[in-house]
C-alpha positions in Angstrom: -11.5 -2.0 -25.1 -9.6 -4.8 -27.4 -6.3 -4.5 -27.8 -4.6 -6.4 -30.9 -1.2 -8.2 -29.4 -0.6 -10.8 -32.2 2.8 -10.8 -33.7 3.3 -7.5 -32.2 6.9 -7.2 -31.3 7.0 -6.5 -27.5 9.8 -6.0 -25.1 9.1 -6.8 -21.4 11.2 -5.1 -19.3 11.7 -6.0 -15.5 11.0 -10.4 -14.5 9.7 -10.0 -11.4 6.7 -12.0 -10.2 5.0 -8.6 -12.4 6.8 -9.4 -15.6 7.0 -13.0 -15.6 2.9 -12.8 -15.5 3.2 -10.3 -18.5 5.3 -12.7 -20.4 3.3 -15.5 -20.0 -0.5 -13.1 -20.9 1.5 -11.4 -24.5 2.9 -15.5 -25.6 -1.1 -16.2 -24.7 -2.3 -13.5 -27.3 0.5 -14.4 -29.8 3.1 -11.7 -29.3 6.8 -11.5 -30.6 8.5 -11.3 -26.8 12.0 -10.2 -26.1 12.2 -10.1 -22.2 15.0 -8.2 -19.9 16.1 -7.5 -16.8 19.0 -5.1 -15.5 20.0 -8.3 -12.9 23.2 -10.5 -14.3 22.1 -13.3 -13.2 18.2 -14.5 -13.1 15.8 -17.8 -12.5 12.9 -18.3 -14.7 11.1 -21.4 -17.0 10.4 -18.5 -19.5 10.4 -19.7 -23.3 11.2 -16.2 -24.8 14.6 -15.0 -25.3 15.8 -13.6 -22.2 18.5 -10.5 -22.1 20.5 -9.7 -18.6 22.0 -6.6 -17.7 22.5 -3.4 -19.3 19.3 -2.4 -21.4 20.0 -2.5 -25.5 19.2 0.9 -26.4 18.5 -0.6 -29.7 16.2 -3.2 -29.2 14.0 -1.1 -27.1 14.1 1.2 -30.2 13.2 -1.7 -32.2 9.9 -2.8 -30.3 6.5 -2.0 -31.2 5.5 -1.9 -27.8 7.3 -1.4 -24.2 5.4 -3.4 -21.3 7.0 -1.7 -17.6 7.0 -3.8 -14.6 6.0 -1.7 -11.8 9.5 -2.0 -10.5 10.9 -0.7 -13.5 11.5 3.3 -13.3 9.9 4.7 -16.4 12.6 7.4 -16.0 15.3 5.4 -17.2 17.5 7.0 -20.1 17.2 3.6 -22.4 13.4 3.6 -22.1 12.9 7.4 -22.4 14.7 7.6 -25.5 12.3 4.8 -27.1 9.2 6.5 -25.9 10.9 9.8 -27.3 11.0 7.8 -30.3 7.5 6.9 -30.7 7.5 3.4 -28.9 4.4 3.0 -26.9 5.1 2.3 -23.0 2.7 0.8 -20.6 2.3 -1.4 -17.4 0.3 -4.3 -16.6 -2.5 -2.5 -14.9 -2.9 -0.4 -18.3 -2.6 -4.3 -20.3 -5.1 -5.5 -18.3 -7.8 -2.6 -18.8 -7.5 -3.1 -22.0 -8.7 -6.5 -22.3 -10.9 -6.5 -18.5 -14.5 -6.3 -18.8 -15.4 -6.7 -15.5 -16.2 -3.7 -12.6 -13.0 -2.4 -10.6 -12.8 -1.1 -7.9 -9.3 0.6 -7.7 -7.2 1.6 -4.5 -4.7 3.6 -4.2 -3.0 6.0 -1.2 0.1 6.2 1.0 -1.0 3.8 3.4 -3.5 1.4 4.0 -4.6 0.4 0.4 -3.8 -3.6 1.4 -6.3 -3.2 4.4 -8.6 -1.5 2.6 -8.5 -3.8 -0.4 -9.1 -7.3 1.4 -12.0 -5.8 3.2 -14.1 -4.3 0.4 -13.4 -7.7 -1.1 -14.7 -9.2 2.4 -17.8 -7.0 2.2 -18.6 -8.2 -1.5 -18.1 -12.0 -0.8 -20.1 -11.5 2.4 -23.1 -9.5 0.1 -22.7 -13.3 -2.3 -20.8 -11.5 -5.0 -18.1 -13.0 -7.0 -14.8 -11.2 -6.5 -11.0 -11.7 -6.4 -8.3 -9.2 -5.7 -4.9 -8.6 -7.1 -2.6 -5.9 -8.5 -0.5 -5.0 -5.8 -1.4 -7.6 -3.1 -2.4 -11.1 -4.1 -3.0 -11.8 -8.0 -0.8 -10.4 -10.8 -3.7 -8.6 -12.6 -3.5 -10.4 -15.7 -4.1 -13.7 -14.1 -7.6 -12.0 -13.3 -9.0 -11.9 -16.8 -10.9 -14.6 -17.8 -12.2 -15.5 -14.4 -16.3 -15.3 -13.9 -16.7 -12.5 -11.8 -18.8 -9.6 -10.6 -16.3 -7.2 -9.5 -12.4 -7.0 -9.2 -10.7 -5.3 -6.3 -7.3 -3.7 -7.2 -4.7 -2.4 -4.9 -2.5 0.1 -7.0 1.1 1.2 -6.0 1.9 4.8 -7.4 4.2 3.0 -10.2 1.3 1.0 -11.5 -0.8 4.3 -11.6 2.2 6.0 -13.6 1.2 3.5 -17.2 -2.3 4.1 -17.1 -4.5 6.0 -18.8 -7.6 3.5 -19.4 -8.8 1.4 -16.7 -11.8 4.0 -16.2 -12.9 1.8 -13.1 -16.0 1.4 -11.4 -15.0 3.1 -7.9 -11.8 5.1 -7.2 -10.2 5.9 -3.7 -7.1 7.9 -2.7 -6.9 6.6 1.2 -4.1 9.5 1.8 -0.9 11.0 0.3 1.9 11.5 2.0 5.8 11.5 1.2 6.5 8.6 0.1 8.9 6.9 -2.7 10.9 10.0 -3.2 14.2 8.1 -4.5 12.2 7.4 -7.7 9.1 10.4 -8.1 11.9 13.1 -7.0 9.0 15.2 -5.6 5.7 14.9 -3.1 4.4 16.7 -6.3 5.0 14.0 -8.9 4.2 11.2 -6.4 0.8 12.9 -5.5 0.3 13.2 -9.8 1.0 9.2 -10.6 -1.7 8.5 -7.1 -4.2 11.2 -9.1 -4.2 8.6 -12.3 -6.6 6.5 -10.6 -9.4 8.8 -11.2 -8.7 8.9 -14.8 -12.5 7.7 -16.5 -13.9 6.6 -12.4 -17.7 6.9 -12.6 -17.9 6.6 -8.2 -14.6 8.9 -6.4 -14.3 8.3 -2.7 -11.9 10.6 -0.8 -10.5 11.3 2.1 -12.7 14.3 3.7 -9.3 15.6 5.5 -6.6 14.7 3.3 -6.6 17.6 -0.2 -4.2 15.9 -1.4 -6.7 12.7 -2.2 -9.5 15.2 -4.0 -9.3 14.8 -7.3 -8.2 18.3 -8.9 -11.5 18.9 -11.7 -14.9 19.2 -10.0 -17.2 15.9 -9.8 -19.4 14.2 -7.4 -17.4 12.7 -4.9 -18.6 10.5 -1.7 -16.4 11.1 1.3 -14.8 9.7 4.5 -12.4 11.2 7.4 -11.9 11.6 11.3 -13.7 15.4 11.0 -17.4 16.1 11.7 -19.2 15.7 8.6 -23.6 15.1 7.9 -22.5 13.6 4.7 -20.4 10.8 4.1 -18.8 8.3 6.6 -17.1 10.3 10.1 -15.7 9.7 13.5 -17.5 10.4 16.3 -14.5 10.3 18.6 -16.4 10.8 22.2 -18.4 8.1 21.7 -15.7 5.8 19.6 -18.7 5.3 16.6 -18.7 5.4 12.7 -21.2 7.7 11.4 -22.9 7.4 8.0 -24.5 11.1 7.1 -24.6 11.9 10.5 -26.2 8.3 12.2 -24.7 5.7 14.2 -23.0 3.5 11.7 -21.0 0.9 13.6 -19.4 1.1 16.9 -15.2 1.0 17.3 -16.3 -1.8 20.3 -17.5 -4.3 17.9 -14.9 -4.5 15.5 -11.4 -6.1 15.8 -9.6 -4.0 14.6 -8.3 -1.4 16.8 -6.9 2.2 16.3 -8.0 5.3 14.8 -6.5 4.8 10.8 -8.5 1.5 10.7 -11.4 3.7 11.9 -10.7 5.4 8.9 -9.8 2.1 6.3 -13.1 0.6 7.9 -15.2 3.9 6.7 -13.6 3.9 3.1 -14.1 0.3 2.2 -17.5 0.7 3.5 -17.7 3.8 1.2 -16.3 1.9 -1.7 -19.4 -0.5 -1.5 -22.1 1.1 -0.4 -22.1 3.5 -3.0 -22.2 0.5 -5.5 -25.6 -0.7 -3.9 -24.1 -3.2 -1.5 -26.2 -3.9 1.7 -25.6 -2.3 5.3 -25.9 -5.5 6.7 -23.5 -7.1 4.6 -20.7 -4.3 4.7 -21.3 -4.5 8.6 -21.0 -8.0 9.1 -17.8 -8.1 7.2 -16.6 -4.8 9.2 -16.8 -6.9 12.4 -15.1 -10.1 11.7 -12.1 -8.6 10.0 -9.1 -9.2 12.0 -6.4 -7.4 9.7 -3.4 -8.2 8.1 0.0 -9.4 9.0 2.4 -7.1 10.3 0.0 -4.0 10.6 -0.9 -3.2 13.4 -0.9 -6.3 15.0 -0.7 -7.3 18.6 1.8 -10.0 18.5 2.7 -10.6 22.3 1.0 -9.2 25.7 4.3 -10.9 27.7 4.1 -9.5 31.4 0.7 -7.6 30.5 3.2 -5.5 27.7 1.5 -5.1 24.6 4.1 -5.8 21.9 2.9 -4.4 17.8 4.6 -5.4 14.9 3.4 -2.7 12.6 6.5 -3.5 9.9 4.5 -2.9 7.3 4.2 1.1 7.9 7.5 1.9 5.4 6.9 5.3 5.1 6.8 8.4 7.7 2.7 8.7 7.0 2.2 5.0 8.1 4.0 5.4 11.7 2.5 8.9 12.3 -1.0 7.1 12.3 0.2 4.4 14.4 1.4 6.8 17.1 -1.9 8.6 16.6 -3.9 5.8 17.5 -2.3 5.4 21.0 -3.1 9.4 21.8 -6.6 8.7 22.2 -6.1 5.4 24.5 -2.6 6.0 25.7 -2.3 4.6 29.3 0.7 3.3 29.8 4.3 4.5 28.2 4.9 3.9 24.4 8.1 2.7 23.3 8.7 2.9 19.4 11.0 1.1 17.5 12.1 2.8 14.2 14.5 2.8 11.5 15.5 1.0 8.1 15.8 2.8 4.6 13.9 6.0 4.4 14.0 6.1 0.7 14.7 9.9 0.5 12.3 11.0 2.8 12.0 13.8 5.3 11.1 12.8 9.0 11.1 16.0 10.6 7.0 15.8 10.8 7.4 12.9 13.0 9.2 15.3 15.4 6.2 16.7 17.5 4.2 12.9 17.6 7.6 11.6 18.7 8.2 14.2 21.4 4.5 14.4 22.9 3.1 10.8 22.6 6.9 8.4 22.6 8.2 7.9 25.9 11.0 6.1 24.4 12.5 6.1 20.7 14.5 3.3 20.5 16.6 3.2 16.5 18.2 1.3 14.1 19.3 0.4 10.6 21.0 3.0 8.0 19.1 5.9 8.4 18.1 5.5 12.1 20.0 8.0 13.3 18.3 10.7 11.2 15.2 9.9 13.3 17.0 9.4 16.8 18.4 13.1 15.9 14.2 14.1 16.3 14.4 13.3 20.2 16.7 14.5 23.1 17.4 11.0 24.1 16.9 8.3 22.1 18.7 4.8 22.2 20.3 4.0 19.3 21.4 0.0 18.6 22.6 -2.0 16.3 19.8 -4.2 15.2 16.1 -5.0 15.3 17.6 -7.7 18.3 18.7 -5.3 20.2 16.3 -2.9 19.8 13.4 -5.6 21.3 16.0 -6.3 24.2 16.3 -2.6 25.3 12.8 -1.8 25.0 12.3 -4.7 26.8 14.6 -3.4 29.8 12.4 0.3 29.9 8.8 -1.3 29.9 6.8 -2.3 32.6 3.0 -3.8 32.9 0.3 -1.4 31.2 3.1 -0.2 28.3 3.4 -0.3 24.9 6.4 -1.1 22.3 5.2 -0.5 18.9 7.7 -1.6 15.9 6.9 1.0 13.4 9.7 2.1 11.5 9.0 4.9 9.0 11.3 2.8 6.6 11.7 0.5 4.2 13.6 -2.8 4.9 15.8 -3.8 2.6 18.8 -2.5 4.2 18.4 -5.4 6.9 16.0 -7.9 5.5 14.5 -9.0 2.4 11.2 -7.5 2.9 9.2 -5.7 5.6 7.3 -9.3 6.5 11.0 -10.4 6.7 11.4 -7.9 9.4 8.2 -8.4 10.8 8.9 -12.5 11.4 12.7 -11.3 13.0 10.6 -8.8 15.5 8.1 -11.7 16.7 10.5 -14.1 16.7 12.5 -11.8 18.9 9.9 -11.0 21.3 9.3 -14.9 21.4 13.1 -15.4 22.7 11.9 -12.8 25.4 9.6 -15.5 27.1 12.2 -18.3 26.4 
């Protein structure tokens, strides 16, 4: 699908790393840009006129066309009122499907998609394909077009989903859906619509077997993974810790690196994602086995004193930490110790409340909306900061435990970002040995 940008009048709104890649695609195709950001004050070698601060209601009126970064909350008064008016509004995912010729495969859920993403791309370079990720890990998506490939593997946040309506991709996948980003979608409802977009035009759908939420709502064929029992489709066979594939021995938890039931689960739906596009067992397999995961997810960062310490700062949202408790209740030994807190964006916790009270020996919280979780538990320690919070779990644990950093929260009450919180949690358990 072409899409005619030259001397069209276009009004980027938002110059993050999202925008600033926008800017630089629409000058590319010979666009009119006028770019702005709510932010007084900015840094940027952008060439187009630049606008800070309040939006001008009448130069979004004005535009032919509206380009959203993901950041961006299509919700906003100033931009409604254009859109009411007839101005067209989309994202870069939706600008880049409509120059993209190449097969997607497109990712999408609650938690996981990163994981996911970087391994179906690691079972495609392993099978001697050409492929490069982006959207929201790596690559801005418009730096992908152009490049010689045989596939591209997108990881989509709900906001990109919200702008698109044509990337009709190769493979779809919703991982899972749970509560998440409720400051901006309002509802679980609206959040679980934007994640629903990704099906839009999909030829292969690959769901979650155990999660409704990640089915897509009109009838189709749709290939499957999950923990359940299943004779189709990838399962969990959790007696003898193995991944089936329609029923067979598919690959054994023992040989893989990564660890934990929800990587069970990210290993089955990348393999999924692949398979059904003709890629070799050996290949997917091969790739399955030498992934180690990503940076603060679930990683083993210290085993001081025979106490395994996770940084699993990535898991923002209430959905992430409840699988990472749920991968100790399987393989729990020793005592767990959880570390939790940060911004909660909105969210409920209360469905934390029976993991917390039947697999955490300890709930140890901080940050602004700690206390809302320490309130789950009869007696929880609260502290001040992530510091503290290492030095009193620290005190409770003894050889054979656990202390899992898994806050259920975002970061950016504390830090600039969640790897910003992951480096102060290593760096803290480092001073522990010092």
């Amino acid at each position: 699908m072409s899409f005619e940008l030259a001397n069209k009048k276009v009004v980027v709104v938002g110059l993050g790393l999202t925008g600033q890649s926008c800017v630089h695609f629409l000058l590319k195709q010979g666009a009119t840009v006028i770019a702005i950001d709510t932010r007084e004050q900015l840094q940027h070698d952008l060439t187009v006129e630049v606008r800070l601060g309040e939006y001008d209601q009448n130069l979004l009126l004005s535009a032919e066309l509206i380009l959203l970064s993901p950041g961006v909350n299509p919700a906003d008064k100033a931009i409604q009122a254009a859109v009411e008016a007839g101005v067209e509004l989309i994202g870069d995912v939706e600008l880049f499907a409509r120059f993209n010729t190449v097969p997607v495969i497109a990712i999408t859920g609650s938690n996981g998609k990163s994981t996911v993403t970087t391994l179906v791309n690691e079972m495609l370079l392993a099978a001697g394909k050409k492929s490069m990720m982006g959207g929201n890990i790596g690559l801005p998506v418009l730096d992908l077009l152009g490049a010689e490939l045989d596939y591209i593997v997108l990881e989509l946040s709900s906001f990109q989903l919200e702008t698109i309506s044509s990337l009709n991709p190769l493979v779809a996948t919703i991982l899972n859906v749970t509560e998440d980003h409720i400051d901006r979608h309002k509802t679980l409802s609206n959040y679980h619509q934007a994640k629903q977009r990704v099906y839009i035009g999909a030829r292969h759908l690959i769901v979650n077997r155990d999660d409704s939420l990640t089915h897509r709502q009109t009838e189709g064929a749709q290939n499957s993974f999950g923990l359940s029992a299943s004779k189709q489709g990838f399962s969990w066979d959790d007696n003898t810790q193995v991944i089936l594939c329609d029923g067979l021995e598919y690959l054994k938890q023992s040989e893989c690196k990564l660890s934990g039931s929800h990587n069970m689960l990210n290993i089955q739906a990348a393999a999924a994602c692949v398979k059904v596009i003709g890629i070799e067992d050996s290949y997917i397999l091969s790739a399955a086995k030498q992934f180690t995961g990503l940076a603060h997810r679930f990683e083993t960062i210290s085993n001081l004193k025979n106490v395994r310490w996770i940084n699993d700062s990535k898991a923002t949202n209430v959905g992430a930490t409840s699988a990472a408790i749920l991968s100790f209740s399987m393989q729990k030994q020793g005592k767990l110790v959880l570390i939790a807190g940060g911004d909660g964006k909105g969210a409920d916790f209360s469905p934390l409340t029976s993991l917390l009270n039947k697999y955490v020996d300890l709930l140890i919280t901080f940050g602004k909306d700690g206390s809302k979780i320490a309130e789950l538990v009869t007696s929880p320690i609260e502290v001040a900061n992530l510091k503290e919070a290492v030095l009193a779990a620290d005190q409770f644990v003894e050889s054979g435990d656990v202390v899992l950093l898994s806050p259920a929260c975002a970061s950016l009450d504390m830090f600039s970002n969640y790897q910003h919180r992951g480096e102060c949690f290593i760096q803290a358990v480092r001073e522990l040995a010092a």
